[in-house]
N, C-alpha and C positions, 0 to 999 in steps of 0.2 A: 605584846605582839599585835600591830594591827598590817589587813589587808586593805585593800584597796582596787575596785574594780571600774572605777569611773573613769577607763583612759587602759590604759596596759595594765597587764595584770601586775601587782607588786606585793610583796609582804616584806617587814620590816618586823625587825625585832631590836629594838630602843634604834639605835643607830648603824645597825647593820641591814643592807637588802639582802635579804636570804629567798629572794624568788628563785623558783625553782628555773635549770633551764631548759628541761628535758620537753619538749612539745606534749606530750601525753600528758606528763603530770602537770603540767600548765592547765590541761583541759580539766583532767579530772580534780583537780583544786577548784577552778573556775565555776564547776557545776556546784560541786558540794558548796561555796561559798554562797552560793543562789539561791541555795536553799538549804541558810545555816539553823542550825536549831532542828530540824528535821531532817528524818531518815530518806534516804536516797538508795533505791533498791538497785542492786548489782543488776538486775534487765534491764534498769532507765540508764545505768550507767555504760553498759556495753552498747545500746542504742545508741549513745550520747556519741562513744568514742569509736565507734565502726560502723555506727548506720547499718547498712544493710548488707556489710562484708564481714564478720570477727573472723578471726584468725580461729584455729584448734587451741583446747584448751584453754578456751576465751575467761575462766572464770578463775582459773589459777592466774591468769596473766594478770587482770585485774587485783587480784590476791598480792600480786608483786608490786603493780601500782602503788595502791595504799599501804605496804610495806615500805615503800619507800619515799612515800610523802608522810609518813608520820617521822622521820628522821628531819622533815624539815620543822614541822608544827608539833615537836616534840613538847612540849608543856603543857601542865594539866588545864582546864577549859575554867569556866567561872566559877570562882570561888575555891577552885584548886578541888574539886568534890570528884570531875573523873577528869578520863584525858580529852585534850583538843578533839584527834580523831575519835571517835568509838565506833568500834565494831558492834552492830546489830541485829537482830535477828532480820535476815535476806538483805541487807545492805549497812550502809555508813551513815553519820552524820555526823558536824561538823560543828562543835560546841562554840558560842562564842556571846560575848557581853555587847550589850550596846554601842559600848564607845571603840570597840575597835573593827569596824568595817564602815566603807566611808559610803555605804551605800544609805545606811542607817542615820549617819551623822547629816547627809542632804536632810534626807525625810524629816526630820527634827528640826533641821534648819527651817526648810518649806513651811512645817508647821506655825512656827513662829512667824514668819513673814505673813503668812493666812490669817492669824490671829490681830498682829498690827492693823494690816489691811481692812479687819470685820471693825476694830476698834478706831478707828479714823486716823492713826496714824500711821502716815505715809511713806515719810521720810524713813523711818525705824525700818518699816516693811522692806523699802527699797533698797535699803543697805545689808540688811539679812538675806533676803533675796539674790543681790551682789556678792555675799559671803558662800549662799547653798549651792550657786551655779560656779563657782570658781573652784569648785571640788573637782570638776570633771575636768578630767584633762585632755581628753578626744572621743571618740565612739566608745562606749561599755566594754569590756575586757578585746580592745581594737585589734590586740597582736595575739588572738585566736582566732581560729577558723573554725565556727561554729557549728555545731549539731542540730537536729531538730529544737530538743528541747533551750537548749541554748539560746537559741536566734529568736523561741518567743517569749524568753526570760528581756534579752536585750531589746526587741521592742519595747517591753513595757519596761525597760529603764529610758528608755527614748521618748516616751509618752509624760514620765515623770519630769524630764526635763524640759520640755516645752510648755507643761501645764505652769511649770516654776516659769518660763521666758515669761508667758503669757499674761502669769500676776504681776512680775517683776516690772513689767511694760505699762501696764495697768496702774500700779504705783508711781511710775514716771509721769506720767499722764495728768493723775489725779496731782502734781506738784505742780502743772505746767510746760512740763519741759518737752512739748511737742517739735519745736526745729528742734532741739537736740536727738529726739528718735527717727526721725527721718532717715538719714542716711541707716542704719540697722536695721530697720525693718522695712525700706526698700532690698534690701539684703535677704533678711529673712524672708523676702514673698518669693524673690526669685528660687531659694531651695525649697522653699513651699510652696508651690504654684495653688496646689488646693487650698492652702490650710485656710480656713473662712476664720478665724478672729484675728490672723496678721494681716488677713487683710482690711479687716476693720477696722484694728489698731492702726494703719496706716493711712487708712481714710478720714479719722478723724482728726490725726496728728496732721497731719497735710493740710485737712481743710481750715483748723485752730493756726496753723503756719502761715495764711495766706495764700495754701498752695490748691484752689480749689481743682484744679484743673488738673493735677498730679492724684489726690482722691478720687475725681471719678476715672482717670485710666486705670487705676487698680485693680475699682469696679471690673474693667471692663477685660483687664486680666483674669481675672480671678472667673469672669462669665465665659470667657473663651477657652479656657484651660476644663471647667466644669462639664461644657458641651462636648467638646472633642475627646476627653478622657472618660467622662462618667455619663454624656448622654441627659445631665440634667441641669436646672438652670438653679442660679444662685439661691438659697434659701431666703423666707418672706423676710427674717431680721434684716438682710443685707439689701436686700430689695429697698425697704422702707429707708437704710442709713440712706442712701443715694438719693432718695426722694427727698432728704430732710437737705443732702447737701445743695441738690438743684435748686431747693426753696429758700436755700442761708437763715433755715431754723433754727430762732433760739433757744432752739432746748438743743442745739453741736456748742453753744456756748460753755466754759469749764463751768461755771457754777450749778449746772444742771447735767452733767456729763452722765452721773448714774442712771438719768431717763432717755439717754443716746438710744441702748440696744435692748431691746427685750431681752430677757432669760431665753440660753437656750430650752429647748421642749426638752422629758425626759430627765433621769439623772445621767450625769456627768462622773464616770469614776475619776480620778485622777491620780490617787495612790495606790495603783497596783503591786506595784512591791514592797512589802513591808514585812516585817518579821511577824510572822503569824502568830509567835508566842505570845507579841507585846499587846497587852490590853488595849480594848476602845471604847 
């Protein structure tokens, strides 16, 4: 049996979809799958599914819920040792192996491409990278309408996917192939007016393209959107690309590409969703 949350919710058992279609147990699968492997207490889950209306009898209801989502996730969890669902003490959780939720299967993928990337191979990176982001098939569980906890589970599967654009881009890059990212990540700047590394990645694909004049209006995107939304002006890395581009330094040359951007300041998470059980 695997699920699937990268796009509409789906489960699949070998060759049959057995997604539920009942809206409620759509949600309350949704959640439990967000957070498989751990317990999920019947308060986070009436939160989840009524906010700040439940119905009477809100915990027998839920009692019927899970009654009637384990008719769909009827098979016992990994290794056959309990069941899928389990009932525990003050809520559920939601047993499940590695390879069957494709949220997992990114992450793994990502990994690899991280590893390629650290080890100078590019090509590898960017073809894995190509495989981990072709899992998603639209917005994280797109055809629910989310709860609190929900909607900050789904940011940070949204965070997880643009850290993966951001390598995958980064791998194009480091082969060359700047006219070919041009158009996508003039793309990408316009749904992210903020996001300060497409727009870097754009800046320097442009100005390697010949297109010097297309990198610094970016810039000046990217400064104009920061002032009027956030009140502050582009940070000193972005600052300094612009400088390098005005001056046609040869360190925006590809052979020196790694000493383009300083590190951002600070750590960087990037994989926030992960299965908490799985070792690091």
């Amino acid at each position: 049996m695997r699920f699937a949350v990268l796009g509409s919710l789906k489960v699949r058992d070998m060759d049959a979809d057995i997604t539920p279609s009942a809206l409620m147990l759509r949600r309350l699968l949704a959640i439990l799958l967000l957070h498989a492997n751990h317990t999920v207490t019947i308060s986070t889950l009436i939160e989840e599914l009524w906010v700040d209306d439940p119905p009477r009898l809100v915990r027998k209801i839920v009692q019927t819920y899970v009654s009637s989502l384990r008719k769909v996730v009827h098979r016992t969890g990994p290794a056959g040792q309990r069941p899928l669902l389990e009932t525990r003490p003050g809520g559920y959780a939601l047993h499940l192996d590695r390879d069957q939720l494709d949220v997992w299967e990114f992450e793994n993928l990502v990994d690899g491409g991280r590893a390629a990337m650290d080890a100078g191979d590019y090509a590898s990176a960017a073809d894995v990278l190509r495989g981990a982001l072709s899992l998603w098939r639209g917005g994280a569980v797109a055809d629910i309408e989310p709860g609190p906890l929900l909607s900050g589970r789904i940011s940070q599967l949204e965070e997880m996917r643009l850290a993966a654009l951001e390598l995958r881009i980064d791998a194009d890059m480091e082969l060359g192939r700047h006219r070919h990212l041009l158009g996508e990540l003039k793309m990408l700047t316009a749904y992210h007016p903020l996001h300060e590394e497409f727009c870097a990645q754009l800046m320097i694909s442009a100005y390697r393209a010949g297109q010097r004049r297309t990198a610094l209006e970016a810039y000046g995107r990217l400064r104009s959107a920061l002032v009027k939304e956030l009140g502050i002006e582009p940070p000193e890395r972005l600052r300094h690309l612009r400088h390098l581009i005005l001056n046609e330094a040869p360190s925006l040359d590809l052979a020196d590409s790694r000493a383009v951007l300083p590190p951002e300041p600070g750590p960087v998470v990037r994989r926030p969703m992960v299965d908490p059980g799985r070792a690091r």
